[in-house]
Jmol script that loads the backbone (N, CA, C; Angstrom):
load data "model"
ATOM      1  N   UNK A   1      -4.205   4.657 -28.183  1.00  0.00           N
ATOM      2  CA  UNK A   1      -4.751   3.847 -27.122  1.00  0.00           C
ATOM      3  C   UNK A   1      -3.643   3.339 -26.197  1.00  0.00           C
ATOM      4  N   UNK A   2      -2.570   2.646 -26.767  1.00  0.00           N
ATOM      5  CA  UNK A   2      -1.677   2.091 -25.848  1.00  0.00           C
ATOM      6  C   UNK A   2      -1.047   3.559 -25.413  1.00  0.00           C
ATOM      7  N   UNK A   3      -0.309   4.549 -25.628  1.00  0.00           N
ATOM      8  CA  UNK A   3      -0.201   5.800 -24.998  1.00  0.00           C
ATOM      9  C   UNK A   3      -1.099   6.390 -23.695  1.00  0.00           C
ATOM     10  N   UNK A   4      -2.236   6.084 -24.250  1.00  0.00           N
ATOM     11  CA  UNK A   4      -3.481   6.319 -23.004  1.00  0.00           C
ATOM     12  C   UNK A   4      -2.856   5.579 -21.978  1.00  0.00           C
ATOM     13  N   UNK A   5      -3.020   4.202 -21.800  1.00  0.00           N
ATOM     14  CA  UNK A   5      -2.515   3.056 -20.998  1.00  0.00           C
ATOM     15  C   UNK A   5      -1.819   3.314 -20.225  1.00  0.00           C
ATOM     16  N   UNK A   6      -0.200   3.861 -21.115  1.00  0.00           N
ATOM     17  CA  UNK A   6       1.097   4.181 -21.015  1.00  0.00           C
ATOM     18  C   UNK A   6       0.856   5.325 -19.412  1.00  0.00           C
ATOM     19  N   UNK A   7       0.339   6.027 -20.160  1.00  0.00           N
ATOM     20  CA  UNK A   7       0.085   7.293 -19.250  1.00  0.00           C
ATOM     21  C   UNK A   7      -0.361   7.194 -18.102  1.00  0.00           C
ATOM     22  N   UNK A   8      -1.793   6.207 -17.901  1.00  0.00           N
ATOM     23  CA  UNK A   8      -2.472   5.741 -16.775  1.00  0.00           C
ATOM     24  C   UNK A   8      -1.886   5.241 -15.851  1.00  0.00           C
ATOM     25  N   UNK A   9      -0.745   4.371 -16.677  1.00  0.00           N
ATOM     26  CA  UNK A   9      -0.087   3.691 -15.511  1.00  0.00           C
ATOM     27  C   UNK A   9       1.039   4.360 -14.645  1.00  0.00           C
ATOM     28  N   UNK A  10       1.813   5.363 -15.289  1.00  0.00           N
ATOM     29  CA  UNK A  10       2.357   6.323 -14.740  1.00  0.00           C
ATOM     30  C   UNK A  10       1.927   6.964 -13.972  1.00  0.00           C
ATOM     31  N   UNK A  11       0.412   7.913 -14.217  1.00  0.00           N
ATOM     32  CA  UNK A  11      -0.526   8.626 -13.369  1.00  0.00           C
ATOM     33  C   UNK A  11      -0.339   7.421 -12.129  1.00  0.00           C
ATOM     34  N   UNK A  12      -1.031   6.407 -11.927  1.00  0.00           N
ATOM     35  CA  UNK A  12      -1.561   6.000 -11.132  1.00  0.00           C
ATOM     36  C   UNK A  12      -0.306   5.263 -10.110  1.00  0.00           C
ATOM     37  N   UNK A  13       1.231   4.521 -10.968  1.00  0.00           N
ATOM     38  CA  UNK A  13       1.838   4.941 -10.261  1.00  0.00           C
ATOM     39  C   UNK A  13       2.610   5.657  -9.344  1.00  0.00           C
ATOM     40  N   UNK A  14       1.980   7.132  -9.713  1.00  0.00           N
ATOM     41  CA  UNK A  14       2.501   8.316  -9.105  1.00  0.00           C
ATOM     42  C   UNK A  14       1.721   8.286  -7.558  1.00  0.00           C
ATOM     43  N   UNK A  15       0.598   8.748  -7.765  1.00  0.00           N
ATOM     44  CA  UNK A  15      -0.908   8.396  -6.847  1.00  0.00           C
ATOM     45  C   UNK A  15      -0.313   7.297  -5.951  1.00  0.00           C
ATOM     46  N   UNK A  16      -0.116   6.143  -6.088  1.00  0.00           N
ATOM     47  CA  UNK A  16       0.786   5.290  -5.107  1.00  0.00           C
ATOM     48  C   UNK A  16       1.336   5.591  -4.663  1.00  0.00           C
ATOM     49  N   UNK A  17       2.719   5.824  -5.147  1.00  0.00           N
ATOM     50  CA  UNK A  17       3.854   5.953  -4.557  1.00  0.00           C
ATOM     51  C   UNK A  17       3.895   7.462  -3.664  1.00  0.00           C
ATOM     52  N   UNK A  18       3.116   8.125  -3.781  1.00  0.00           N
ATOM     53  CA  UNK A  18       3.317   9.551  -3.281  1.00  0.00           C
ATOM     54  C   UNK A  18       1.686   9.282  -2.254  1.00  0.00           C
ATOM     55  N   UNK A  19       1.256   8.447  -2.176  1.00  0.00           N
ATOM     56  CA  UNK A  19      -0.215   8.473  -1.368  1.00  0.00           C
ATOM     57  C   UNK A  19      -0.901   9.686  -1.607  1.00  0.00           C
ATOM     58  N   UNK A  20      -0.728  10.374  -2.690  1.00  0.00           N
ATOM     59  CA  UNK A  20      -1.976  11.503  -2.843  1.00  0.00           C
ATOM     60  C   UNK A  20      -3.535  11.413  -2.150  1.00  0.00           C
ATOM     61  N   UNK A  21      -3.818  12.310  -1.419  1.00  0.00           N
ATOM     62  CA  UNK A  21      -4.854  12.020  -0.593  1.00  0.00           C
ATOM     63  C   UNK A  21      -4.828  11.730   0.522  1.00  0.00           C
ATOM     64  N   UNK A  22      -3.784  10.661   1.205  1.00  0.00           N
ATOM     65  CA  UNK A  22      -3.854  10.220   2.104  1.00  0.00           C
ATOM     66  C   UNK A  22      -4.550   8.834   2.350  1.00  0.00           C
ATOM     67  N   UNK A  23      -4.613   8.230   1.337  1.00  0.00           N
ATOM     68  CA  UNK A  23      -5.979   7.193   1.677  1.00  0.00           C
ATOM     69  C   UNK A  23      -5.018   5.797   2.065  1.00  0.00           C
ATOM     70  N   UNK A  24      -3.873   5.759   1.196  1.00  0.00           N
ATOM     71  CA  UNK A  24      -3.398   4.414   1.990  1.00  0.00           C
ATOM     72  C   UNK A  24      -2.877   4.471   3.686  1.00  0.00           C
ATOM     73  N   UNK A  25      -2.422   5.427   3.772  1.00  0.00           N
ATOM     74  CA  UNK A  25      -2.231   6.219   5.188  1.00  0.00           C
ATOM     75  C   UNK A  25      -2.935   5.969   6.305  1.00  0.00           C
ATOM     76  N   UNK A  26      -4.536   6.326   5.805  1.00  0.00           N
ATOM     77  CA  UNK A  26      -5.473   6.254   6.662  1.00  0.00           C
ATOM     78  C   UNK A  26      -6.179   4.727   6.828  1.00  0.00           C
ATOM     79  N   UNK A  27      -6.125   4.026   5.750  1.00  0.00           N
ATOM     80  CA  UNK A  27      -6.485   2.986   5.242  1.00  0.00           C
ATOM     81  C   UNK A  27      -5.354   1.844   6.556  1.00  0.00           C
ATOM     82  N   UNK A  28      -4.234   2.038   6.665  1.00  0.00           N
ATOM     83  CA  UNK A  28      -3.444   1.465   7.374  1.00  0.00           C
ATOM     84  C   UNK A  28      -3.540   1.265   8.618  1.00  0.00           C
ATOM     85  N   UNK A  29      -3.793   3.003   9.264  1.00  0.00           N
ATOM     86  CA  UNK A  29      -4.253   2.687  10.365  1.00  0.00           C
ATOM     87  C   UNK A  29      -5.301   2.298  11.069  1.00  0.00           C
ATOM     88  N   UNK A  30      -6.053   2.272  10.113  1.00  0.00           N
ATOM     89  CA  UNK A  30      -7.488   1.634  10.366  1.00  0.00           C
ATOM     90  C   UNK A  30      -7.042   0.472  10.668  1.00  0.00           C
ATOM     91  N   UNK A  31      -6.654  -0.551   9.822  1.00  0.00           N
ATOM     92  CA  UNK A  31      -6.734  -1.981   9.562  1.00  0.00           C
ATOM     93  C   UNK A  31      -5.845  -2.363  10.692  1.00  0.00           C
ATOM     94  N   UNK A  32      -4.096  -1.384  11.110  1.00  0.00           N
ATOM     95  CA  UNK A  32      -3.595  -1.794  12.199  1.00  0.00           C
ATOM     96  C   UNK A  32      -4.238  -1.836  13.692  1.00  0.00           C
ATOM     97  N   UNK A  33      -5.029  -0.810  13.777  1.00  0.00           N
ATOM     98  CA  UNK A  33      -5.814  -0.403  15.450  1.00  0.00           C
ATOM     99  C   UNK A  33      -6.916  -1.455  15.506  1.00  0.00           C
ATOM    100  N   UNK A  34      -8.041  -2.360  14.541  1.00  0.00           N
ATOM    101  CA  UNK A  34      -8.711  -3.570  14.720  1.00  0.00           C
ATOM    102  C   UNK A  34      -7.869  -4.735  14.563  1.00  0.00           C
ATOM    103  N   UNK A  35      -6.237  -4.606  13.983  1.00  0.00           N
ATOM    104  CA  UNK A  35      -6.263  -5.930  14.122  1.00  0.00           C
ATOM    105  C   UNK A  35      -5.480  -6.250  15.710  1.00  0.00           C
ATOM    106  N   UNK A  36      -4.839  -4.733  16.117  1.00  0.00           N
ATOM    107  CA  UNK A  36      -4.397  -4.392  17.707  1.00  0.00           C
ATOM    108  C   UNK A  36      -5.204  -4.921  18.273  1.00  0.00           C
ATOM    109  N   UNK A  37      -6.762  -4.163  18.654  1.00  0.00           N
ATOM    110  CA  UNK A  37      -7.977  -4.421  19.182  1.00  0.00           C
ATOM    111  C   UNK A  37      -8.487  -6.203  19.726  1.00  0.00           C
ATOM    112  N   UNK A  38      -8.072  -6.686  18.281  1.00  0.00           N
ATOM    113  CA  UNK A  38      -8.194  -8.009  18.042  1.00  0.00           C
ATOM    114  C   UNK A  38      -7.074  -8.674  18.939  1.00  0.00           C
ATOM    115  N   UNK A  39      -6.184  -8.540  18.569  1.00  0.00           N
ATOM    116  CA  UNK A  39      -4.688  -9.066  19.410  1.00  0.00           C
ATOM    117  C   UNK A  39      -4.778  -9.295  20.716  1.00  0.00           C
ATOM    118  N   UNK A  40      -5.436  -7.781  21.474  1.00  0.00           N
ATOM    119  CA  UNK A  40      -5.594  -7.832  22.507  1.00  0.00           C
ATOM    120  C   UNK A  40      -6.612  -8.766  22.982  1.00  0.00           C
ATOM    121  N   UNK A  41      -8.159  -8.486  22.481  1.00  0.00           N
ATOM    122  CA  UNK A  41      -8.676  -9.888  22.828  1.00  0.00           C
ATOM    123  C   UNK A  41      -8.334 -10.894  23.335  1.00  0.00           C
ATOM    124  N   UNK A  42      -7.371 -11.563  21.794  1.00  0.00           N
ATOM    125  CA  UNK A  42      -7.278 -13.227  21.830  1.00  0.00           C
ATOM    126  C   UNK A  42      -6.028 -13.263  22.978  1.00  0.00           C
ATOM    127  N   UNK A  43      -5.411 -12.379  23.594  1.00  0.00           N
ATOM    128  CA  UNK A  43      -4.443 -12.514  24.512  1.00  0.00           C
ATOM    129  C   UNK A  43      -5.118 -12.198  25.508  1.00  0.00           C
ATOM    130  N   UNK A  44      -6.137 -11.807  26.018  1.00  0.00           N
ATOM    131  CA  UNK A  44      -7.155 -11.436  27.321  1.00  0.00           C
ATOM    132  C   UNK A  44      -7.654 -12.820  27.093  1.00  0.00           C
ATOM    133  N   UNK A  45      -8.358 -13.578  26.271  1.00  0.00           N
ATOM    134  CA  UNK A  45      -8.927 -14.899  26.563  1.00  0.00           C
ATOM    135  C   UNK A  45      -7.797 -15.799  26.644  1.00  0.00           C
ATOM    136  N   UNK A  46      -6.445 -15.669  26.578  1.00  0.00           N
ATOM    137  CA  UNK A  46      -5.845 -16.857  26.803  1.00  0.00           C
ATOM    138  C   UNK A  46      -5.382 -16.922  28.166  1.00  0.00           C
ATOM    139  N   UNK A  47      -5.204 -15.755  28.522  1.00  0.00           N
ATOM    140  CA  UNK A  47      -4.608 -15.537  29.806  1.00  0.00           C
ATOM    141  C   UNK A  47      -3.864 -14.886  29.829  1.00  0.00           C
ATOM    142  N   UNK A  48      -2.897 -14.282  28.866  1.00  0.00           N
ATOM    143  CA  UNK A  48      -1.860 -13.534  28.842  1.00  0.00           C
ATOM    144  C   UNK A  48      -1.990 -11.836  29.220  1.00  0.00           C
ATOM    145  N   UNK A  49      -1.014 -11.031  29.819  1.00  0.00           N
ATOM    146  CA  UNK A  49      -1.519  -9.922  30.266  1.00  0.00           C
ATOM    147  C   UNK A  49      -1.154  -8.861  28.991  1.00  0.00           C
ATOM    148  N   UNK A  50       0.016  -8.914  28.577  1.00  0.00           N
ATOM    149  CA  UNK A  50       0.098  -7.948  27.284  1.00  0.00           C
ATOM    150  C   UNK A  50       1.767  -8.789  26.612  1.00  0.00           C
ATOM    151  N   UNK A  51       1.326  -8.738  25.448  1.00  0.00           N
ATOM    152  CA  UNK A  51       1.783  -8.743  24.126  1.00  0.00           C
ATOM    153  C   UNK A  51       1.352  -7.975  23.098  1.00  0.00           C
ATOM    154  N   UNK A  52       2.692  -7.407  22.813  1.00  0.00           N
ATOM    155  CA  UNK A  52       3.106  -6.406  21.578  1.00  0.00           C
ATOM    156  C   UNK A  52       2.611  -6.992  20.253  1.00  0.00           C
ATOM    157  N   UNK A  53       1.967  -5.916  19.876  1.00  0.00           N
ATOM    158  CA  UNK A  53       1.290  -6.355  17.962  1.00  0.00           C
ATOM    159  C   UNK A  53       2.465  -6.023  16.919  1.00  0.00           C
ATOM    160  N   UNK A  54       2.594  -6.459  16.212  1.00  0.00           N
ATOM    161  CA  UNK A  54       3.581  -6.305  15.065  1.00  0.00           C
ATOM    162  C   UNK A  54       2.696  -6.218  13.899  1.00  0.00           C
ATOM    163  N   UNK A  55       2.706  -5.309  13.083  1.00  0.00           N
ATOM    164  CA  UNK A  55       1.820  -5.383  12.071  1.00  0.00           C
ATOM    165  C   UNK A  55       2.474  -5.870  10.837  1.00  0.00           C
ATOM    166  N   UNK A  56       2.024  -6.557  10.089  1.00  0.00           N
ATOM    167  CA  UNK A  56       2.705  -7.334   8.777  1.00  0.00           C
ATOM    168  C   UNK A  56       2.468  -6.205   7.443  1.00  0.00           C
ATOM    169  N   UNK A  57       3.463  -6.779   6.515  1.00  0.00           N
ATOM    170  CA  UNK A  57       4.033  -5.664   5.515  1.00  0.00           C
ATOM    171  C   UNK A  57       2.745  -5.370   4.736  1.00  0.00           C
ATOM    172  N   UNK A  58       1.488  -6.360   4.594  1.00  0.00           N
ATOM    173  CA  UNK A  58       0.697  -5.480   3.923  1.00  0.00           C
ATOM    174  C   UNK A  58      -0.101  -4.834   4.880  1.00  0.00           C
ATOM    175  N   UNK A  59      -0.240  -4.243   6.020  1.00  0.00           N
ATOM    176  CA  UNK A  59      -0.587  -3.385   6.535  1.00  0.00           C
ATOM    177  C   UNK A  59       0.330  -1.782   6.887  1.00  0.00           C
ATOM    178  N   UNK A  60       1.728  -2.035   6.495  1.00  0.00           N
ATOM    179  CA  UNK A  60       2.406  -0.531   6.477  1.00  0.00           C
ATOM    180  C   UNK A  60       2.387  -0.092   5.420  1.00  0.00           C
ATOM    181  N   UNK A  61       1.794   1.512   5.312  1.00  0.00           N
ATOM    182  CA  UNK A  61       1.664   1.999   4.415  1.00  0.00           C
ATOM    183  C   UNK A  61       3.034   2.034   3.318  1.00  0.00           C
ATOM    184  N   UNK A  62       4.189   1.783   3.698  1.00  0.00           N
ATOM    185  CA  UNK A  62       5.849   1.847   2.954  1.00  0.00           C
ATOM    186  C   UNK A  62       5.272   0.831   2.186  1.00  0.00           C
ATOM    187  N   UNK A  63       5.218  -0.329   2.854  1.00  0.00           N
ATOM    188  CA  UNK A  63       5.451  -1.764   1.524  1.00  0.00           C
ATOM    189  C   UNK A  63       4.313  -1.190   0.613  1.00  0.00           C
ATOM    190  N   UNK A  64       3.117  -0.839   0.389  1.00  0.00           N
ATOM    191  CA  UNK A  64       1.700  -0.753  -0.406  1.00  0.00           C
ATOM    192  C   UNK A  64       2.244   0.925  -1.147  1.00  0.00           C
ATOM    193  N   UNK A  65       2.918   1.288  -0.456  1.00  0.00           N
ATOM    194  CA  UNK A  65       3.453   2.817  -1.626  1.00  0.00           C
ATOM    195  C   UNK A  65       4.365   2.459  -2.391  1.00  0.00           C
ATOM    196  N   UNK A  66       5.032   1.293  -1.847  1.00  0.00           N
ATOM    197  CA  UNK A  66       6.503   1.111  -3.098  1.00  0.00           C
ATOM    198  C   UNK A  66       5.485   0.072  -4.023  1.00  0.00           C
ATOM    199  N   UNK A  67       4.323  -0.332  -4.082  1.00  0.00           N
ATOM    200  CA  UNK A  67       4.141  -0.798  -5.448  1.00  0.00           C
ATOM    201  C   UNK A  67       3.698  -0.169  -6.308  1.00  0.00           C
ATOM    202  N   UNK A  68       3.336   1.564  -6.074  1.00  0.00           N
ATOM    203  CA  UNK A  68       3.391   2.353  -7.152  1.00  0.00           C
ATOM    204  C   UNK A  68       5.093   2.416  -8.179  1.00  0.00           C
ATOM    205  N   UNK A  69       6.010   1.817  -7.493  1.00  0.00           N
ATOM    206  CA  UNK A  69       7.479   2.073  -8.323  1.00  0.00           C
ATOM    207  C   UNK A  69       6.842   1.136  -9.726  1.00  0.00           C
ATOM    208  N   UNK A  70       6.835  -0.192  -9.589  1.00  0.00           N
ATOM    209  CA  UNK A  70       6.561  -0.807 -10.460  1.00  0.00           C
ATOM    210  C   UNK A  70       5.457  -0.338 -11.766  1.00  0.00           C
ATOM    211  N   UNK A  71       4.507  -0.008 -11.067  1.00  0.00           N
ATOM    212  CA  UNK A  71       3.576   1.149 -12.225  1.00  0.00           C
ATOM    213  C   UNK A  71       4.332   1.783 -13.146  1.00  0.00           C
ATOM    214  N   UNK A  72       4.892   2.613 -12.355  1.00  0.00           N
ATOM    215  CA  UNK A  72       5.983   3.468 -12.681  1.00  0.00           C
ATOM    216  C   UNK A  72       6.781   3.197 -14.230  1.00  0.00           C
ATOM    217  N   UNK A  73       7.546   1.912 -13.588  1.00  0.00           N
ATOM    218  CA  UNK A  73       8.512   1.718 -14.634  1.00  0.00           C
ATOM    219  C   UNK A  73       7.913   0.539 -15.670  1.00  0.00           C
ATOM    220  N   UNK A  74       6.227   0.559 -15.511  1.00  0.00           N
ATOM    221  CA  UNK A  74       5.922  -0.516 -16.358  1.00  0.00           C
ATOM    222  C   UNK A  74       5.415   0.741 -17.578  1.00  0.00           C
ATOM    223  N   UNK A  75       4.645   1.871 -17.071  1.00  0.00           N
ATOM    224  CA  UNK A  75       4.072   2.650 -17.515  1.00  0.00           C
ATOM    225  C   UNK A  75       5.336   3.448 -18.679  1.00  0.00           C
ATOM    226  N   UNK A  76       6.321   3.338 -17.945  1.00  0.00           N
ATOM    227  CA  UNK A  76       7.538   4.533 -18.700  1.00  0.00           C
ATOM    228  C   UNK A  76       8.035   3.285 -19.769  1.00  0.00           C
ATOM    229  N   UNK A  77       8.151   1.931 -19.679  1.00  0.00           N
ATOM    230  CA  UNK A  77       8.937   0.956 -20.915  1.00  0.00           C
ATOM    231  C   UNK A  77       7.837   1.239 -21.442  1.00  0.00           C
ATOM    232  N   UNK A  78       6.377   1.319 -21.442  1.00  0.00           N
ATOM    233  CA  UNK A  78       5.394   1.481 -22.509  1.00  0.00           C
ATOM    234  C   UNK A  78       5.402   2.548 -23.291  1.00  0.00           C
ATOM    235  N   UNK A  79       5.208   3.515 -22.859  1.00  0.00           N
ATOM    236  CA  UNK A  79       5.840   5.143 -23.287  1.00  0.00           C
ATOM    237  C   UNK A  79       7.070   4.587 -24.204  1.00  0.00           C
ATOM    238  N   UNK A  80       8.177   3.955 -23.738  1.00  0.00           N
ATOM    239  CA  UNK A  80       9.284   4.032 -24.644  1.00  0.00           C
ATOM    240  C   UNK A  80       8.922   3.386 -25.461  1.00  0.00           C
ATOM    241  N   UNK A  81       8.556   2.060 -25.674  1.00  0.00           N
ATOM    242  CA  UNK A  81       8.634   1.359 -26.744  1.00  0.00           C
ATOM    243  C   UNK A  81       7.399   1.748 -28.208  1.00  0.00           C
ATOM    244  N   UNK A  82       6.455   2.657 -26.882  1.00  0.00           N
ATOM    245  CA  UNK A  82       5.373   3.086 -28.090  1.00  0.00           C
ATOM    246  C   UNK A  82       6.119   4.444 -28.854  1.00  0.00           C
ATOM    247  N   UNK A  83       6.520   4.954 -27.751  1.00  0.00           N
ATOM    248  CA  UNK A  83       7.046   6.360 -28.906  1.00  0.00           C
ATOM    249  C   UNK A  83       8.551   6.294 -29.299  1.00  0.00           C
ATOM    250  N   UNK A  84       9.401   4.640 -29.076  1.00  0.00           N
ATOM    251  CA  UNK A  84      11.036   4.765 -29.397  1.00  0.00           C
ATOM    252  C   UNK A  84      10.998   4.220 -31.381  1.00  0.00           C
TER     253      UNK A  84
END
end "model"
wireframe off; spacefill off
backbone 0.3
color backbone group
């Protein structure tokens, strides 16, 4: 059972860190282009003519792929300590 675990968490840190699929990818730019969309708005109702969006770290896909590392190396001390 804990081997199972072990494994899962490896699998699934892999799947992270490598975005298999594409889904955090796509997932990103989704969330960046409405919260753009949005930006622009609240700067059309204030008066302002354009200001630049900066998107914050949990919207780039880099910061949300490097928390597959941690999987990673939680999944591999489990592996060790179950099979050392």
């Amino acid at each position: 059972m804990a081997i199972g675990f072990a494994i899962l968490y490896v699998l699934l840190g892999v799947l992270v860190l490598f975005d298999v699929g594409g889904f955090i990818t796509r997932r990103c730019e989704r969330v960046q282009h409405t919260a753009a969309e949005r930006h622009r708005e609240r700067m059309a109702l204030r008066g302002h003519l354009q200001d630049t969006y900066v998107a914050g770290p949990f919207a780039q896909p880099a910061f949300l792929r490097a928390a597959g590392v941690p999987l990673i190396a939680v999944g591999g001390l489990l592996l060790l300590l179950r099979l050392g």
